[in-house]
Backbone as JSON, one array per atom type, in Angstrom:
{
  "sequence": "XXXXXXXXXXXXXXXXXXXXXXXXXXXXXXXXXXXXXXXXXXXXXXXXXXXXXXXXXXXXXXXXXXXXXXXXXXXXXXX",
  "N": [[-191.34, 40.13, 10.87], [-187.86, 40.31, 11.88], [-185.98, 39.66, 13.46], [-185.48, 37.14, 15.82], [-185.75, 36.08, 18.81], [-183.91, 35.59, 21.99], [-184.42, 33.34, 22.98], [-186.27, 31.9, 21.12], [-183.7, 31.4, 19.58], [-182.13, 29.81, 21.22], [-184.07, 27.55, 21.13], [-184.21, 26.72, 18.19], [-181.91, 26.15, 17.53], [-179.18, 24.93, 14.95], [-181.04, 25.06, 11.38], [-182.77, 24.94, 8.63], [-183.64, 26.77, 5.77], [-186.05, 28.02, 3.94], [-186.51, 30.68, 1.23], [-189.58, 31.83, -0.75], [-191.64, 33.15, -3.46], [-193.8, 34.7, -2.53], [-196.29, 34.88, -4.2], [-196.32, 32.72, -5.98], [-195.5, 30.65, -5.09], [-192.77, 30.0, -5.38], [-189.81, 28.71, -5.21], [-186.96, 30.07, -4.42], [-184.12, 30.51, -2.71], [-182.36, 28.48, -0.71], [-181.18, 27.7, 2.6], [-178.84, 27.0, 4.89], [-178.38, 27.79, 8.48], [-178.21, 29.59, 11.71], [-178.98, 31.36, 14.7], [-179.85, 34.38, 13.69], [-179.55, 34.11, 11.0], [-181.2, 33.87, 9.1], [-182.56, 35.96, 8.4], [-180.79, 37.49, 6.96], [-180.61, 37.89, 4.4], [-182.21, 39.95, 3.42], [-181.27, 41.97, 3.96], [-179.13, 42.17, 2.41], [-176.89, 43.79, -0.43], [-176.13, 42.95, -2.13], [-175.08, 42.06, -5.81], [-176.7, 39.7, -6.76], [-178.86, 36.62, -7.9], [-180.95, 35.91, -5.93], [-181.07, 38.19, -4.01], [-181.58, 40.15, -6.26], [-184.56, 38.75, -6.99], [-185.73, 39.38, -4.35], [-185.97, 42.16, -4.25], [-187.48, 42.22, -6.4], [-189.97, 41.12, -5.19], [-190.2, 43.26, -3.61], [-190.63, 45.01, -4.44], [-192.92, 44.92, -5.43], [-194.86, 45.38, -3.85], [-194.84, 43.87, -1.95], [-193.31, 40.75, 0.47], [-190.94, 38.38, 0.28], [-191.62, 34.92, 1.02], [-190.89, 33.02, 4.03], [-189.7, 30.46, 5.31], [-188.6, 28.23, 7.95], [-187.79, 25.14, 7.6], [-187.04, 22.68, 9.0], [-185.17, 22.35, 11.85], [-182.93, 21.76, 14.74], [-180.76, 20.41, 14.62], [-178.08, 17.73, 13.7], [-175.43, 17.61, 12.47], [-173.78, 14.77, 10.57], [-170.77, 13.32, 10.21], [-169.67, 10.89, 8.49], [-167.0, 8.05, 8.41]],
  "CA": [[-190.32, 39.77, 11.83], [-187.0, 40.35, 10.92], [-184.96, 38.99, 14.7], [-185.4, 35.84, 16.39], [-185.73, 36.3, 20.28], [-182.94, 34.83, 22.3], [-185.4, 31.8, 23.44], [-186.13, 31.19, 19.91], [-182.63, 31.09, 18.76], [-181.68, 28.59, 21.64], [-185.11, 26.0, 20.62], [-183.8, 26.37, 16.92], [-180.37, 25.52, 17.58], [-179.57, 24.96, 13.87], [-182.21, 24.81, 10.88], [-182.54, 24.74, 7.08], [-185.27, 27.74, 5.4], [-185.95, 28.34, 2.17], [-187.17, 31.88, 0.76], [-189.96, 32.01, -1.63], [-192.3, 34.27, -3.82], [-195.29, 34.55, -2.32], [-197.44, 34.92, -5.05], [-196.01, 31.77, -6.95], [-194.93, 29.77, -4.01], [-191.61, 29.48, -6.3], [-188.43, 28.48, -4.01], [-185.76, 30.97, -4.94], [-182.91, 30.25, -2.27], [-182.7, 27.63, 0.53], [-180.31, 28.09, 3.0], [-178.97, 27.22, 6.8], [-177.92, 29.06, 9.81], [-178.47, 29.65, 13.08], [-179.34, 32.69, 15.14], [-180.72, 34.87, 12.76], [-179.1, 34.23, 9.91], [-182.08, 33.38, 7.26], [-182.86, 37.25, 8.0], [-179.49, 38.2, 6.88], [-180.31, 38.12, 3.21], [-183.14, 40.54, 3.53], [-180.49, 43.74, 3.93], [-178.09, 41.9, 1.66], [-176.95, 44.8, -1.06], [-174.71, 42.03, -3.2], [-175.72, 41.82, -6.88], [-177.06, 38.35, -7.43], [-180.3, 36.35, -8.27], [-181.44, 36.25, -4.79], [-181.21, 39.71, -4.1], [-182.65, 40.71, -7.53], [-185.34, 38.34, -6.39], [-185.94, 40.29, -3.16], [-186.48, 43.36, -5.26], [-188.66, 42.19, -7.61], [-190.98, 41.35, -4.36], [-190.81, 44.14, -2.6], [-191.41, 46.35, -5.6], [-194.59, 44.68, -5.72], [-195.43, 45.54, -2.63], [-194.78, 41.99, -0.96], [-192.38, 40.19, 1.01], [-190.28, 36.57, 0.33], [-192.18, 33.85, 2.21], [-189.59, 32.73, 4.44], [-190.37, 29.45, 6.07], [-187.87, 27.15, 8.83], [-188.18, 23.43, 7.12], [-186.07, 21.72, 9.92], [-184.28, 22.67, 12.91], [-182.02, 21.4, 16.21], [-180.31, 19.15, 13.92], [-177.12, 18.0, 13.9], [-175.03, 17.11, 11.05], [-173.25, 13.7, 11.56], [-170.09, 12.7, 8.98], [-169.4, 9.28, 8.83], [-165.44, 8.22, 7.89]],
  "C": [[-188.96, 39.77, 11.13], [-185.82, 40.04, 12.42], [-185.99, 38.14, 15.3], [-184.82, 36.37, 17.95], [-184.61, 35.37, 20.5], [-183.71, 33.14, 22.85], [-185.88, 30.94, 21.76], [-185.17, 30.47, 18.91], [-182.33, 30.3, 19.41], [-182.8, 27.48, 21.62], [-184.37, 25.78, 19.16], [-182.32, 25.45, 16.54], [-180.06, 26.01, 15.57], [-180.69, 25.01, 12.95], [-181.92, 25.44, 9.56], [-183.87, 25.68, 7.14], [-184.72, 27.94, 3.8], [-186.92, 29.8, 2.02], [-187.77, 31.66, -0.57], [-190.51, 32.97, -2.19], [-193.3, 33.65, -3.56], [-196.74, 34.69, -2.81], [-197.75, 33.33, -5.76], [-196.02, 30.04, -6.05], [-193.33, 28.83, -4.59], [-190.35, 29.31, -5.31], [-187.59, 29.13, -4.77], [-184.59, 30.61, -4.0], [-183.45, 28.85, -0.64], [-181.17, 27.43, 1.35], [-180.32, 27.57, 4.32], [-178.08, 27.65, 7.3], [-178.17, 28.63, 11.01], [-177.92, 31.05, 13.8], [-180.44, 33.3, 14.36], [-180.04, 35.47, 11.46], [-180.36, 34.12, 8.84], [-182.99, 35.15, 7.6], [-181.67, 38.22, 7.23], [-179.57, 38.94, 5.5], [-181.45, 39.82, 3.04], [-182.5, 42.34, 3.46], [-179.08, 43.26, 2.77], [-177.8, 42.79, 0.53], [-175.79, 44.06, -1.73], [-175.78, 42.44, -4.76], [-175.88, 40.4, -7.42], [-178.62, 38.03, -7.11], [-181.0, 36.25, -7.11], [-181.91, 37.33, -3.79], [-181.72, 40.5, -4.86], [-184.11, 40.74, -6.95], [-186.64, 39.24, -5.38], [-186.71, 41.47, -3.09], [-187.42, 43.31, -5.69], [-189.84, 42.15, -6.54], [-191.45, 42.41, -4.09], [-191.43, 45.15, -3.33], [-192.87, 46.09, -6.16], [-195.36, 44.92, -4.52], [-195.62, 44.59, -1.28], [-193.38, 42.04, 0.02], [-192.39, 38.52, 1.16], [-191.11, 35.94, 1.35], [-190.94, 33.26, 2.72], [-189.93, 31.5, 5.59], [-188.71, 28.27, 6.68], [-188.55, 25.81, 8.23], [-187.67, 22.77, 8.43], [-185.5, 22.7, 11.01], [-183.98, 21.39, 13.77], [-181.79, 20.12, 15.49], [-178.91, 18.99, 13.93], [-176.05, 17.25, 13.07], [-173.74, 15.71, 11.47], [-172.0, 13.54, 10.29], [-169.54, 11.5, 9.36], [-167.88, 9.19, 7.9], [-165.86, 7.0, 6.7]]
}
């Protein structure tokens, strides 16, 4: 899966995911969004450790475990 239906993106509202290696179950980035941002990194063509990362999976023939921890949350700041 690499898009988030429009019914999925309005239950998620916000939400925190973390990308791992799925061999290791090692947490490499953890990140939030909304829509379908935690697919974003997945075409990302930057040069950093997350993107290396990415590489190193797929050249194994895998793909990042990519798991939603949280959603429809809503961040509160207190004065």
């Amino acid at each position: 899966m690499q898009k988030f239906s429009k019914e999925v993106i309005n239950q998620l509202k916000h939400y925190v995911y973390i990308y791992s290696d799925p061999e290791t179950d090692d947490i490499f980035y953890v990140g939030k969004g909304v829509g379908n941002r935690v697919f974003s990194h997945l075409t990302d063509n930057e040069d950093t450790e997350k993107s290396r990362m990415i590489k190193r999976i797929r050249d194994r023939g895998q793909e990042p475990k990519i798991e939603i921890l949280i959603h429809d949350w809503k961040m509160t700041i207190q004065p």
